[in-house]
Every structure is written in structure tokens, then in C-alpha cells.
C-alpha positions in Angstrom: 26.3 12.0 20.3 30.1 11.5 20.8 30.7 14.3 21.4 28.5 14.4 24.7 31.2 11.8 26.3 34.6 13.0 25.0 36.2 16.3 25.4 35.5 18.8 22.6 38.2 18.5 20.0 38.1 14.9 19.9 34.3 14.3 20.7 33.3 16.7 17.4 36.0 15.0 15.1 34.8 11.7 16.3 31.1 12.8 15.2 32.0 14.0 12.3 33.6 10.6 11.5 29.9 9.2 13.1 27.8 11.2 10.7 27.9 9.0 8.0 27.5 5.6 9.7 24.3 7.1 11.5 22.9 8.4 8.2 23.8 5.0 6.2 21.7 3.3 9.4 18.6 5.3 9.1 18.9 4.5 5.6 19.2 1.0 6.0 16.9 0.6 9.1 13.9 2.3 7.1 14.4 0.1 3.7 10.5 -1.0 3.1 9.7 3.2 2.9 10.1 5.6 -0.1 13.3 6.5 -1.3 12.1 10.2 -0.4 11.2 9.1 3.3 14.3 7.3 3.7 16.5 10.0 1.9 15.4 12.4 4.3 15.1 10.7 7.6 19.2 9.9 6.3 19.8 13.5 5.7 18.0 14.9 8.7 20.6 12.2 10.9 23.5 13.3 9.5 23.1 17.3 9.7 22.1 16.2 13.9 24.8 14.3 14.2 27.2 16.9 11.6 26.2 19.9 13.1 27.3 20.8 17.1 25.1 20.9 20.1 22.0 19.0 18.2 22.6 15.3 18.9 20.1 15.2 21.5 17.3 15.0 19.0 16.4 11.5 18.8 15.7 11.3 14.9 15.4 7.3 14.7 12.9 7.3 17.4 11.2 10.0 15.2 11.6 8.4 12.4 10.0 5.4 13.9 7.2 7.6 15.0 6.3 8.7 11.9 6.2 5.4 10.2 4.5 3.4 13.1 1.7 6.2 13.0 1.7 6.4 9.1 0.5 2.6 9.6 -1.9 3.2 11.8 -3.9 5.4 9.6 -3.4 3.3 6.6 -5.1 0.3 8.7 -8.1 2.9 9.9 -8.5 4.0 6.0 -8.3 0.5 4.4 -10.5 -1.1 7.6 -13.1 1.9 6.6 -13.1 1.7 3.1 -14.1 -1.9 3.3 -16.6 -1.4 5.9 -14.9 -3.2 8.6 -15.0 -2.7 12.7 -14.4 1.3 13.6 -12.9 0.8 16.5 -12.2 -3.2 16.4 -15.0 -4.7 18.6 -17.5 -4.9 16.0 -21.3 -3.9 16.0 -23.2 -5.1 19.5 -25.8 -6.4 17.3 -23.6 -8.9 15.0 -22.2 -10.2 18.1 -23.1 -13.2 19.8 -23.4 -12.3 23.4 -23.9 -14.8 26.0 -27.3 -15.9 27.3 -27.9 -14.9 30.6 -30.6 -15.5 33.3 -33.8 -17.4 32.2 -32.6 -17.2 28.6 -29.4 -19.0 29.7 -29.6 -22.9 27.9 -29.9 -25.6 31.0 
């Protein structure tokens, strides 16, 4: 993204110097995914940040997407599998509710 705040020679020769770094910190910022994910959210970083006018995709946040959704499902799938809650609250029936009215305890 340098070269969105310095004039053109100097803005792409100071990405092109950034291009690395960036890609060695999606690396490093994803380390508890695959090799693969990592390798190519790394990759994908340094060709936006390499290549002109495409530093305004925000490939970390994407990144992050990705992953935070990936975990999601694998909640929903493992919380299915073992017959847990759907959708967290639990079945009406296996809940206790509160007694109200004449059933109330005095």
C-alpha cells in the first residue's frame, strides 16, 4: 500500500521492498493453518502488494474471513455429529423453564 502515499517512483520501489515483509506476516500471522493455506494466503499478499494498482485488496482481512468461517462450520459439523444444540439453545423440552402462575412454588 506504499505506494498509495508516496509519489510513484519511490512509492512502487518501496512496495516492492514491502512485498516480502507482508508475505512473511501472513505467513506468520496464520501459523496454526496448513502449510498449503498459509503458503497461499503468503503468495496471494505478495503478488497484491508486488504487482501495481492492487493493494487495495485487503488479503489479511480475507484471510481472516476464511479461517474464522472455516471454524464456524467445523463447530456446526462436530456439534451435529454428536448430537448436540442446532442452533445453541437446546430443545424446549429438556429445558427447565420457570414455573409460572398457580404452578409457581409459594
Amino acid at each position: 500500500m506504499p505506494e498509495l502515499l508516496v509519489a510513484p517512483p519511490l512509492g512502487d520501489t518501496v512496495d516492492a521492498l514491502w512485498a516480502p515483509v507482508y508475505a512473511f506476516c501472513l505467513f506468520q500471522l496464520f501459523g496454526d493453518r496448513s502449510f498449503l493455506y498459509k503458503t497461499t494466503l503468503a503468495a496471494a499478499g505478495f503478488l497484491e502488494e508486488a504487482l501495481p494498482f492492487v493493494s487495495l485488496i485487503p488479503s489479511a482481512t480475507i484471510g481472516w474471513l476464511i479461517q474464522h468461517n472455516a471454524e464456524q462450520v467445523t463447530l456446526r459439523i462436530e456439534r451435529s455429529m454428536s448430537g448436540g444444540e442446532k442452533d445453541g439453545k437446546g430443545d424446549a423440552a429438556q429445558r427447565k423453564e420457570p414455573a409460572v402462575g398457580k404452578d409457581a412454588p409459594r
